[in-house]
C-alpha positions as CSV (number, residue, x, y, z in Angstrom):
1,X,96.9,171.8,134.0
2,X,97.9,174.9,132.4
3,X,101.0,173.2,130.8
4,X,98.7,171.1,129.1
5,X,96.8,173.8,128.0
6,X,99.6,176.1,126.9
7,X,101.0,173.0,125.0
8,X,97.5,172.7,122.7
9,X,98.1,176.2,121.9
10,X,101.7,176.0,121.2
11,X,103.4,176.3,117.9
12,X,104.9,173.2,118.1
13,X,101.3,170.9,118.4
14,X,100.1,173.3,116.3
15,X,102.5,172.2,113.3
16,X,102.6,168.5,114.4
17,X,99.0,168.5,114.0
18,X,98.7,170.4,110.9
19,X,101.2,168.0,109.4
20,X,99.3,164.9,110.7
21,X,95.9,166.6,109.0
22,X,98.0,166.8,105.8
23,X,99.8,163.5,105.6
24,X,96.2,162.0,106.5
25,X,94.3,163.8,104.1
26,X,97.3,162.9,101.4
27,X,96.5,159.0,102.4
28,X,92.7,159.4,101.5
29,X,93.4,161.1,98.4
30,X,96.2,159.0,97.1
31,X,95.7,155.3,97.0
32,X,99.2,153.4,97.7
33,X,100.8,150.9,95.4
34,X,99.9,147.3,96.5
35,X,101.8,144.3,95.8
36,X,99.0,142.3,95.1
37,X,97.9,144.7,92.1
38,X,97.6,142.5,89.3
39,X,96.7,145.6,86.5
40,X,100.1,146.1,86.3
41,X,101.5,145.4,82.8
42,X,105.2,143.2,84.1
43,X,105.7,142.3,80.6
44,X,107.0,145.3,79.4
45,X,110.3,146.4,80.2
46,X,112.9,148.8,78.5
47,X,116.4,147.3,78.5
48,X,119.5,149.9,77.8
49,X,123.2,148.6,77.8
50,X,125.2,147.0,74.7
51,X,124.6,144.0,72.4
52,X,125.4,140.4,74.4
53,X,129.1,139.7,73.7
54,X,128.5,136.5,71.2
55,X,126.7,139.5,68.4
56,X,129.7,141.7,69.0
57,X,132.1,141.4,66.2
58,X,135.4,142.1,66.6
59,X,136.8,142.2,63.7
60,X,139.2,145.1,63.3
């Protein structure tokens, strides 16, 4: 019974639990992303590379 005791008041439960109170209150705070969103604009989109390889010209 006393290990039990000295466990509750160790450092390490002490940290475990602080971090559970954190990531817990950081999940009531924070709403995750969901799949299902449908707010999200999908239409826009930013491509970067070069020009296809048919508008290229190659002439020297």
């Amino acid at each position: 019974m006393d290990g039990i005791f000295n466990f509750l008041r160790s450092d390490l439960f002490l940290s475990l639990l602080g971090g559970f109170a954190i990531g817990a209150a950081g999940l009531a705070l924070i709403k995750p992303a969901s799949a299902s969103d449908v707010t999200v604009e999908a239409a826009q989109s930013i491509s970067i590379g070069d020009a296809p390889y048919e508008a290229v010209s190659h002439v020297p």
